[in-house]
Each structure stands twice: as C-alpha cells, then as structure tokens.
C-alpha positions in Angstrom: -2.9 53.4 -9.7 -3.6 53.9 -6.0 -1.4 53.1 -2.7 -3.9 50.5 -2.2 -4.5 48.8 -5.2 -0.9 48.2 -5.0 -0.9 46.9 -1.7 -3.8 44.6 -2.6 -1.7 43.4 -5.6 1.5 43.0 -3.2 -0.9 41.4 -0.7 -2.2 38.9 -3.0 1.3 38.3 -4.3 2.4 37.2 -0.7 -0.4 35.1 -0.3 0.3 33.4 -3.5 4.0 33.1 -2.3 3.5 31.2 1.0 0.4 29.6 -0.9 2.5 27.4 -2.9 5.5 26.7 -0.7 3.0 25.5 2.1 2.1 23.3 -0.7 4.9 22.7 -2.5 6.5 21.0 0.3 3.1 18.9 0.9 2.7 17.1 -2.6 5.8 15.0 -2.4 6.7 12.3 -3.6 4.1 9.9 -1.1 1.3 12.0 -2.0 1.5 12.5 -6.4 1.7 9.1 -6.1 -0.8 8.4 -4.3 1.0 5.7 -1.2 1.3 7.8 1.4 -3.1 8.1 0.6 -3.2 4.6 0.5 -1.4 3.8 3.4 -3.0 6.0 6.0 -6.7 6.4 4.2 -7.3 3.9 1.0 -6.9 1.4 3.2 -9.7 2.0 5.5 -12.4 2.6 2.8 -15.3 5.0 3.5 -13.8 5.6 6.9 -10.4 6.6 5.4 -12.3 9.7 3.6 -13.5 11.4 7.1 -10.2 10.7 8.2 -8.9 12.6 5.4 -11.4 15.3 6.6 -9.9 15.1 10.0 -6.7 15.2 9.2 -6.3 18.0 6.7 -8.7 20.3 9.5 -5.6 19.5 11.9 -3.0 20.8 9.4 -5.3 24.1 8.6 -5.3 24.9 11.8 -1.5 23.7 12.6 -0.6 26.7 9.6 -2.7 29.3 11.2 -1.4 28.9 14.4 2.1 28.7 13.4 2.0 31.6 10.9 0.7 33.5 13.9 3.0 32.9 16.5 6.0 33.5 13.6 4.7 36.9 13.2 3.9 37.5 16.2 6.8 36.5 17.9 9.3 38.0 15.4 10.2 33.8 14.5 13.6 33.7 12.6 14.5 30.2 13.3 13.2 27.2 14.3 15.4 27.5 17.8 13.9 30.7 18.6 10.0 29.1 17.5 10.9 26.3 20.0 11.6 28.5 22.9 8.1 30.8 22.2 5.8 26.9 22.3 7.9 25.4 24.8 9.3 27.7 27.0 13.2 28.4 27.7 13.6 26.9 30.6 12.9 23.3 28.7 16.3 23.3 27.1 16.3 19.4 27.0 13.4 19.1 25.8 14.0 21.8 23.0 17.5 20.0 22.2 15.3 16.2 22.3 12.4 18.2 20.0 14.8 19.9 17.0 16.8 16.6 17.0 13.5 15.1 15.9 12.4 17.7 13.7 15.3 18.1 11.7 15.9 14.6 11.6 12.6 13.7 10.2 13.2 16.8 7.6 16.5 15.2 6.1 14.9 12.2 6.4 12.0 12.9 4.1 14.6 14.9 1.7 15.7 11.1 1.2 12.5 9.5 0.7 12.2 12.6 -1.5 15.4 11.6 -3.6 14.4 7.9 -3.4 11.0 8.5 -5.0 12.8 10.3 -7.6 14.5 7.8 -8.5 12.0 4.8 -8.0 10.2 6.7 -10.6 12.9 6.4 -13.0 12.8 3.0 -12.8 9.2 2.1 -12.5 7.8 3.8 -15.4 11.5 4.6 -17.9 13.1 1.4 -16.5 15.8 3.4 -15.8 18.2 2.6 -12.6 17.1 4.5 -9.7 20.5 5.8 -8.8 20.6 8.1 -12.2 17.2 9.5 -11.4 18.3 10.5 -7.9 21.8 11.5 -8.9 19.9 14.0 -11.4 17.7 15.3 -8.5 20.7 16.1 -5.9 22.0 17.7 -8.6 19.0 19.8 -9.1 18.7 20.6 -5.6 22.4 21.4 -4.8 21.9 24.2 -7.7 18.6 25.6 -5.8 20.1 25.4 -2.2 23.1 28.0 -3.4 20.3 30.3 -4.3 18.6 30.6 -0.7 15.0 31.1 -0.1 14.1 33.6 -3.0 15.4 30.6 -5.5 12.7 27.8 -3.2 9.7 30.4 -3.3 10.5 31.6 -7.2 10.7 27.6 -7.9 7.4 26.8 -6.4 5.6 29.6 -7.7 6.2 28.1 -10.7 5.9 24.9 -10.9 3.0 24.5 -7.8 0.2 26.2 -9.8 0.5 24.0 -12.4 0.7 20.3 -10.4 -2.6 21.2 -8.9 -4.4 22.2 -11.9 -3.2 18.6 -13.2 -4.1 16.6 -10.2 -7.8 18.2 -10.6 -7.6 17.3 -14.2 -6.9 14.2 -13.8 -9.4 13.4 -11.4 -11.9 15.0 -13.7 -11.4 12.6 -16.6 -11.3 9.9 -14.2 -14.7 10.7 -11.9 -17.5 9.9 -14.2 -15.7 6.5 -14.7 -15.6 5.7 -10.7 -18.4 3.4 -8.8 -18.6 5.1 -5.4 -20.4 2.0 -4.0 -17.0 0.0 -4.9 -15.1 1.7 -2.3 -16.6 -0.6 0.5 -14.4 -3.8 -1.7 -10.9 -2.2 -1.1 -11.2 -2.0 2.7 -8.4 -3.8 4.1 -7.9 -2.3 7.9 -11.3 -2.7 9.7 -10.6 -1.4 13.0 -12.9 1.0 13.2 -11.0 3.5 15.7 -7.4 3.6 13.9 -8.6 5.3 10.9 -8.6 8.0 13.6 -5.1 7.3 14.6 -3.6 7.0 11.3 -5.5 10.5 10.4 -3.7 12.1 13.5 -0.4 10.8 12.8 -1.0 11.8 8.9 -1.7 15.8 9.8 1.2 15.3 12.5 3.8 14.5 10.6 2.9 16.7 7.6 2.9 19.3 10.4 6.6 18.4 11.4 7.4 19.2 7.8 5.7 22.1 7.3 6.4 24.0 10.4 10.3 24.8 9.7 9.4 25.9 6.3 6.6 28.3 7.1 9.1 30.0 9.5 11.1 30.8 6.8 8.2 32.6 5.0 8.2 35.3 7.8 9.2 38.3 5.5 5.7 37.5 3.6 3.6 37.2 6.4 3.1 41.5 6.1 -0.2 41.2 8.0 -3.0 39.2 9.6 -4.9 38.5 6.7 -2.3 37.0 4.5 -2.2 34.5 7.7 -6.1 33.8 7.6 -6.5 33.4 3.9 -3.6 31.3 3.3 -4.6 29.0 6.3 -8.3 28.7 4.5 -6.6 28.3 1.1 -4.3 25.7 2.1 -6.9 23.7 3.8 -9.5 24.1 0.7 -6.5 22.9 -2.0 -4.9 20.4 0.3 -8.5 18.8 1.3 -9.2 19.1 -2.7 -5.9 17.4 -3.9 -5.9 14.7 -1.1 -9.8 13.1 -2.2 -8.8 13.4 -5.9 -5.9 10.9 -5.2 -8.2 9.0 -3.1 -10.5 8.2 -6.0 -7.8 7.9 -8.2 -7.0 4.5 -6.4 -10.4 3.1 -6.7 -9.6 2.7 -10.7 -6.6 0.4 -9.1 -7.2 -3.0 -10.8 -4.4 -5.4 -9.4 -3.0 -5.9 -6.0 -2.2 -2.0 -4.8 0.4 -3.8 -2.2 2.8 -4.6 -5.1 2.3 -0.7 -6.7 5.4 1.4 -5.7 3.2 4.4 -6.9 -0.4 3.0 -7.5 -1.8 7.0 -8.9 0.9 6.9 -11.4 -0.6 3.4 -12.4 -4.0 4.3 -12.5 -3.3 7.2 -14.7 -1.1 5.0 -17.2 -4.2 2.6 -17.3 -6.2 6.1 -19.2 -4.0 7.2 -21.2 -0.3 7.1 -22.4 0.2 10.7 -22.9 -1.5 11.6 -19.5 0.9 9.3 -17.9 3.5 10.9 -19.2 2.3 14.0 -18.1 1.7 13.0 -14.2 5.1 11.6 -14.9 5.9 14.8 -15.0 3.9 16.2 -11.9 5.6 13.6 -9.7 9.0 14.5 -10.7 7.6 18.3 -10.1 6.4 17.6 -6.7 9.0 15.8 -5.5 11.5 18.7 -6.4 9.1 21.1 -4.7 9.3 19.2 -1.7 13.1 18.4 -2.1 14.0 22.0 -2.2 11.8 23.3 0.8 12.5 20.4 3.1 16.4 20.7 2.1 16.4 24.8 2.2 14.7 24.7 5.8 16.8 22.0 7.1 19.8 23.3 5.7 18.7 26.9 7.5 18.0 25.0 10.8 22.1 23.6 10.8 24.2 25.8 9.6 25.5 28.8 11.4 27.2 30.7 8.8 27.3 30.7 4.8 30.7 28.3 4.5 29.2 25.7 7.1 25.4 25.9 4.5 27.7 25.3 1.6 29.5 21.5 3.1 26.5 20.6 4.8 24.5 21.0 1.5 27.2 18.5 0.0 27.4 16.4 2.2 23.7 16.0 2.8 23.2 15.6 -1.0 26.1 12.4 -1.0 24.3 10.9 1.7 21.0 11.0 0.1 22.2 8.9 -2.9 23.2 6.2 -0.4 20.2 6.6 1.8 18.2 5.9 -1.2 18.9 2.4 -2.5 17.0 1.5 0.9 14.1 2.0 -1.5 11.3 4.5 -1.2 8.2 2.3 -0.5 10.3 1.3 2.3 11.4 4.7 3.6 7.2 5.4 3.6 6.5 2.6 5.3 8.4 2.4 8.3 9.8 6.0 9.0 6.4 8.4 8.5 4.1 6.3 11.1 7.3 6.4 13.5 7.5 10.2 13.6 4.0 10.9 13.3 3.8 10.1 16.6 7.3 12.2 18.0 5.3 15.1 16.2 2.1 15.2 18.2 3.7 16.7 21.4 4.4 19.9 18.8 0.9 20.0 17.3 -0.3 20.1 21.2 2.3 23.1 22.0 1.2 25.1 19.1 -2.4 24.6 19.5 -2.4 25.2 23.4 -0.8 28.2 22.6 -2.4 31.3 22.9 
C-alpha cells in the first residue's frame, strides 16, 4: 500500500478519534434522556426546534475555533488556552475564568454520577447510591489509564449510542403527529427560546473545550479540524431533533419524568427500553470519563497529586449525588451557561 493511503487511513482514524470524544462527552446523561432537550427546547414547541438549530451552529463553530487555536498555538493545557483567548496580562480574570470552568466540569461529573444512579432507581427500582457507587468505580479504573484509556472507551462505545438513538427515532417517526407539537408549548415568550438556545451551546461549550485540548496529538492537520467540526455539527444537530420528537410520544405530565426519552421508549417496547437502558448508562460513562479525565488534567501537577484527587473527587461525587439529578439540571446548567458566554466571545473574536 502507498504512503498515502496510509496516511488517509491514519487521517481518518484521527478524525474518528476526536469524532467520538467531542461526542462522547456531549450525550450525557441530560441529553439520552432527553431533560436537558426538554428543559431548554421541548418546552418552547416549534420555536424550541430553531433554537436547537441555533444552538448546535454555535457549538460547530465553538469546535472549529477551538481545535484551531489548540493547534495552532501548540495548546497543552487549559492554563496555557486561557492565556492565547485572553491574554496574559488578565491574570485575574484567567484565575476567575478556570475557577468556573473547572468547577462546572466536576460539577457536571456529579450530575453525571447522579443520573447514573437515578437510572437505577427509576427503571430497576434499585437505590441510586449502588448505581452511582458502580459508576465511580468504573471511572476511578479509566482515570488510572489516562487519555488513551477515555479515547479507546469512546471509540467504542460512541458509535454504537448513536446508531441507537437514530433507531429509535426511526421506529418512533411514522407514529409522531407533527401538528401536535404546538399542544406541548409551555414557555411562550417568544424571545427566550433564543436565550435558552445560547446558554444551551454555552455551556456544552464549557464542557467541551478542556476536553478537545486534550485531543491535541490528533489534530495532525487542518483537515482533521474542518471535517470533525462539520461532523460533529451534522451528528449532534441529528441526535438532538431525534430526542426532540421522542418527547412528543410523552403521554403524562413530562414535569414529573426524571428521564421522559427513557419513558417514551418503555411505552414501545420492553426490550427497546432495555436497550436505551443501556445507551443512557453508556453515555453517561462517556461523559463521566471525559469530563473527569480533563478536569482531573486541569488540577493536578504531577502523577501522585492525579491519583488523590481522582479519589477524592470520586467520594465526593457519591455525596453530591443524593441532591438528585433532575435537580442538579435544573438549577446548575442555566446558571453557568451564562459564566460561559464571555469564553464563547473570546474564542470567536479570535483570530
């Protein structure tokens, strides 16, 4: 075979790496199961589906940019990303913004760990606290592997949750009245659906951007960067309207629904439900790991330091989650959606 057949293969191969961390750590546990969509979209009706348009155009553009200044730049932390959009001389301002991002990280690793175990006990009746204990546990394994273990995990297991979430949406489809969707509007104001898209695509953006700097090594050239950026806006767009529909088939009050997709789908069928059963729990490990990995990165200074923080971050998140993870959703992901929109200005101003 030729030199560059092999590097198209190796190319591809990258692509297909950052591919499915990028979205790996975007299908959490808020989005398989469909209320983070229902809190920032559902709720708005036909409105709600442009802003899902808007919002997943922001966070295409919010990967390309990044991946661009990582490579760029030579980005090997998240310190040395802040001081390329913001500038060295900000120090406070760099100190006040990766307090807030890697707050907001751990903090999602919990809702993470929560949703776990809310799972659990929605659909197995289980108590929470075992499901989540069995997560940490998962996570504390990957963490000791470093980044090769997070990237090797979601190649596997990310291919496979979005060929699910597409089939699922297939079988449900033909079964959907489109002209319904006008009866589940419950927020009327017609300019917040705006809002509620920007603060989506911000806070998904604070999430992401850590991670993606720890993809640098894969980012070999510019067109890795373009495709994966087109790729991740095409799948993510894709994934994000199929769990949209997905709650039109909701038939009691979706308030009251910790995870209203997973009911939907239990309402079809029992072995599909026990399937997306399956594709939450995936997602939310995919997202565990990544958010944990990058965080973990982003604190510790040398290998001994990774190892106690990764222990004691893993205790804390068992504690963190009896708060509940509809909870968790609710009040912390609006909050720093809007702390992340000064870094989604930065990074787009940037040339």
């Amino acid at each position: 075979m030729s030199p560059t057949f092999h590097e198209g293969e190796n190319m591809i191969s990258d692509i297909l790496k950052v591919l499915f961390v990028i979205i790996g750590t975007f299908i959490g546990a808020g989005f398989a199961s469909g209320k983070e969509i229902y809190l920032f979209f559902f709720s708005y009706g036909t409105n709600g589906i442009i802003g899902i348009i808007i919002s997943i155009i922001i966070i295409g553009i919010v990967v390309y940019k990044t991946l661009n200044i990582v490579k760029e730049n030579n980005i090997n932390t998240y310190k040395e990303f802040l001081d390329t959009i913001i500038g060295k001389k900000s120090e406070k301002l760099k100190k006040i913004t990766n307090f807030i991002i890697n707050s907001f990280i751990l903090v999602t690793f919990f809702i993470m760990i929560a949703g776990f175990g809310a799972y659990f006990e929605q659909q197995l009746g289980v108590n929470s606290i075992i499901g989540s204990s069995i997560l940490v546990i998962l996570c504390f394994f990957i963490f000791m592997t470093s980044t090769r273990g997070i990237v090797k995990a979601n190649g596997i297991v990310v291919p496979l949750l979005i060929i699910f979430i597409i089939y699922v949406g297939m079988k449900v489809f033909g079964t959907i009245d489109i002209e319904n969707i006008s009866n589940y509007t419950i927020k009327n104001n017609s300019l917040n659906f705006i809002i509620e898209s920007v603060l989506y695509s911000s806070y998904n953006s604070i999430l992401l951007i850590p991670v993606l700097i720890t993809l640098r090594d894969y980012l070999k050239n510019k067109k890795i960067i373009k495709y994966v950026s087109i790729l991740t806006l095409i799948i993510i767009l894709l994934l994000t309207l199929t769990i949209y529909m997905l709650l039109l088939k909701v038939d009691v009050n979706i308030k009251n629904l910790e995870m209203p997709a997973v009911y939907v789908v239990s309402k079809i069928s029992n072995i599909l439900s026990k399937m997306y059963g399956v594709v939450i729990l995936s997602s939310i490990f995919t997202t565990s790991i990544s958010l944990g990995g990058s965080f973990l990165q982003n604190v510790s200074s040398n290998k001994k330091s990774y190892t106690q923080i990764a222990i004691i971050m893993c205790i804390t998140s068992l504690l963190i989650s009896k708060i509940g993870f509809s909870n968790l959703v609710n009040i912390l992901y609006p909050i720093f959606g809007y702390l992340g929109l000064i870094q989604i200005y930065k990074i787009v101003k940037k040339d």
